[in-house]
VOPAGU-2260 file (C-alpha; in pm, 1 decimal, decimal comma):
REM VOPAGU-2260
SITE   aa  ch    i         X         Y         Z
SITE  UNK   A    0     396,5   -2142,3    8293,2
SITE  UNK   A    1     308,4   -1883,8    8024,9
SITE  UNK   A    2     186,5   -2027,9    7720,3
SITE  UNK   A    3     469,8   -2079,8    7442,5
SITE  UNK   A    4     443,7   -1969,1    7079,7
SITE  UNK   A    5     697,8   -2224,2    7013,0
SITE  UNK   A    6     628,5   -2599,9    6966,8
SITE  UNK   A    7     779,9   -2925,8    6934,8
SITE  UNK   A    8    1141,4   -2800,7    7061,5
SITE  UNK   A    9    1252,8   -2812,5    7421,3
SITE  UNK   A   10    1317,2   -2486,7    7571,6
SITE  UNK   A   11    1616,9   -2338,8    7742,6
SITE  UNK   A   12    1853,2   -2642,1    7565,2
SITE  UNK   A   13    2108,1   -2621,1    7334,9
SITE  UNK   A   14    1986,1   -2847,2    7026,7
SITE  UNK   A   15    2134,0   -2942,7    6694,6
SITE  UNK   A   16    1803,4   -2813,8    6454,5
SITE  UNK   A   17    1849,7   -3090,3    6203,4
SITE  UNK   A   18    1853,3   -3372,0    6486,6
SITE  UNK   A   19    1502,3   -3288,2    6541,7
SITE  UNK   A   20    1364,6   -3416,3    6159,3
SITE  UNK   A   21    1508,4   -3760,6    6012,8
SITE  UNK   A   22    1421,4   -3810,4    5645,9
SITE  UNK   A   23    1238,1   -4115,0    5615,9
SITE  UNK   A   24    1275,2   -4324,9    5248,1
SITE  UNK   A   25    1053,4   -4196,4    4981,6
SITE  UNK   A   26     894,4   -3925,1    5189,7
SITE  UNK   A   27     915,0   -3543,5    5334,8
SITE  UNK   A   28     866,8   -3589,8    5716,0
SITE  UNK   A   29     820,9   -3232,6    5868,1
SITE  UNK   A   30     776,9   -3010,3    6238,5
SITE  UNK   A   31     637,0   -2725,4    6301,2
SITE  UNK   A   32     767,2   -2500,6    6538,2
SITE  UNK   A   33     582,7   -2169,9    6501,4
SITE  UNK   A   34     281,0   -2125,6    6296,4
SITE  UNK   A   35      40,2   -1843,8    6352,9
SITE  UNK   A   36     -61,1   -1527,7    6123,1
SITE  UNK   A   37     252,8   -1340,9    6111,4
SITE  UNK   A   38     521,6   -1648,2    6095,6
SITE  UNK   A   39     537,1   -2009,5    6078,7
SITE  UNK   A   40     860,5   -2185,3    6122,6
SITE  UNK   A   41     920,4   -2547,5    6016,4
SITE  UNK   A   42    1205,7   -2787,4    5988,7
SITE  UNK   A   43    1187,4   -3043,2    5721,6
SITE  UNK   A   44    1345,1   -3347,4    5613,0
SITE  UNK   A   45    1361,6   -3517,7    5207,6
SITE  UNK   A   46    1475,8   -3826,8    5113,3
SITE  UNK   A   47    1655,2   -3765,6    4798,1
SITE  UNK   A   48    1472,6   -3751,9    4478,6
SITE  UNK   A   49    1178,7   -3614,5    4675,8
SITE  UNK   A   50    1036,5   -3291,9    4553,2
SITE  UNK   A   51     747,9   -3009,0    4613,3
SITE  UNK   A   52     594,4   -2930,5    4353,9
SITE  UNK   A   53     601,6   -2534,8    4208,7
SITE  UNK   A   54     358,2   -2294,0    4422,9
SITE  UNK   A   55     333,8   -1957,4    4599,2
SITE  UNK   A   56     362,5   -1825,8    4896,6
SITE  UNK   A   57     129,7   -1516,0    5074,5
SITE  UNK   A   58     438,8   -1461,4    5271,6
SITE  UNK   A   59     837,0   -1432,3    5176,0
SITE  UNK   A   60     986,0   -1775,5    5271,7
SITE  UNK   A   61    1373,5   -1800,0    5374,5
SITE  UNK   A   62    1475,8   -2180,7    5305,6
SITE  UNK   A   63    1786,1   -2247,0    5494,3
SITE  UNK   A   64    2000,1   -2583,3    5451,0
SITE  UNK   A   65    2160,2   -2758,3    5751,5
SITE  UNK   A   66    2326,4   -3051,5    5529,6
SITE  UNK   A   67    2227,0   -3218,8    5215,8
SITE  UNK   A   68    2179,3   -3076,9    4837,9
SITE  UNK   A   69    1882,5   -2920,7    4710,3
SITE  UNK   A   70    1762,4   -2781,5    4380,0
SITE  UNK   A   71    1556,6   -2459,4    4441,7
SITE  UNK   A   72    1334,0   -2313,6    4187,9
SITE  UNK   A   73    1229,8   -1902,2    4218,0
SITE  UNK   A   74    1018,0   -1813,5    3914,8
SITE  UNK   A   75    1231,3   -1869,0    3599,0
SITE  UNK   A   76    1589,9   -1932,3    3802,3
SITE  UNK   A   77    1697,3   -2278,5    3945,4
SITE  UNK   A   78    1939,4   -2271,2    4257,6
SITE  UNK   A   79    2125,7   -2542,4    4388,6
SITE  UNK   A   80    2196,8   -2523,6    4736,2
SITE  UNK   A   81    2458,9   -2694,0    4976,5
SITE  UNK   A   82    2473,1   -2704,3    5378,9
SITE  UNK   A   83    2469,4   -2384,0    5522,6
SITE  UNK   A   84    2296,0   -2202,5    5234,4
SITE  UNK   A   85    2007,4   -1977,6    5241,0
SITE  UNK   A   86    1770,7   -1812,1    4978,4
SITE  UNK   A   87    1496,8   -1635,5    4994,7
SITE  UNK   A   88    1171,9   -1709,7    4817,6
SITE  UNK   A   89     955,9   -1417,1    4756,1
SITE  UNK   A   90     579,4   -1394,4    4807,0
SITE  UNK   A   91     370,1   -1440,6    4515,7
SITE  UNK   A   92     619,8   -1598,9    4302,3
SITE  UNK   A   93     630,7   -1962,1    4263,4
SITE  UNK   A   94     848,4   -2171,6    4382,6
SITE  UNK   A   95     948,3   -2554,1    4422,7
SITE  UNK   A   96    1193,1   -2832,1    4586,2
SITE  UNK   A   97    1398,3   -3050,5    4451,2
SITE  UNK   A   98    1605,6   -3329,5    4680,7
SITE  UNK   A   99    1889,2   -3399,2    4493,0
SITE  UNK   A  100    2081,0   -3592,2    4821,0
SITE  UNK   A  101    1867,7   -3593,2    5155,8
SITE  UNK   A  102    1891,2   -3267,8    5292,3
SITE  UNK   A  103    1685,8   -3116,6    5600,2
SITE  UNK   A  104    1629,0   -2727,2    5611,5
SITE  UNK   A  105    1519,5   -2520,5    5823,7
SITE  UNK   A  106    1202,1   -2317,3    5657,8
SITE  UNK   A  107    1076,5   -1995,9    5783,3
SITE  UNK   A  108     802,0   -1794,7    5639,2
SITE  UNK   A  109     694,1   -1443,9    5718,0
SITE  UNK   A  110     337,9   -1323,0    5652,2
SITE  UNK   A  111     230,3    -954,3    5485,4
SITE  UNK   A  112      42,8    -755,3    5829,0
């Protein structure tokens, strides 16, 4: 069997991505699916009132809600997202997360070459 870049998801089977992370109380749990030097991918689950503090990114990271609410800040602008929302938060500007509900999201981030 050839060796997979993916982790920590079954292959070849239909999944529901935010089955795979329960939010524990008072804490971020996370998995990793990808990470490597050109992309990491990992789904993530808050408890509410959980948050990550502001910081950058080398690479431009798409945040992507399965359920939940979450307060996203990009540099000066504060977003609050719903279930099924995406934004996009650019390298080299910083950025945090705010639970304001549990939520889990889906996080991927792709690296500069």
């Amino acid at each position: 069997m050839p060796n997979r870049i993916l982790k920590n998801i079954d292959p070849a089977t239909p999944l529901e991505l935010g089955s795979l992370v329960d939010a524990q109380p008072g804490q971020i749990v996370s998995r990793t699916l990808v990470q490597n030097k050109a992309v990491s991918i990992t789904l993530f689950a808050f408890d509410a009132g959980e948050e990550i503090s502001a910081h950058e990114s080398k690479g431009d990271a798409m945040v992507q809600l399965l359920d939940g609410t979450a307060k996203i800040t990009i540099g000066a602008n504060t977003h609050r997202l719903t279930a099924g929302q995406t934004v996009v938060m650019p390298a080299g500007i910083p950025h945090a997360l705010e639970a304001e509900t549990p939520f889990r999201m889906l996080l991927t981030v792709v690296f500069p070459a």
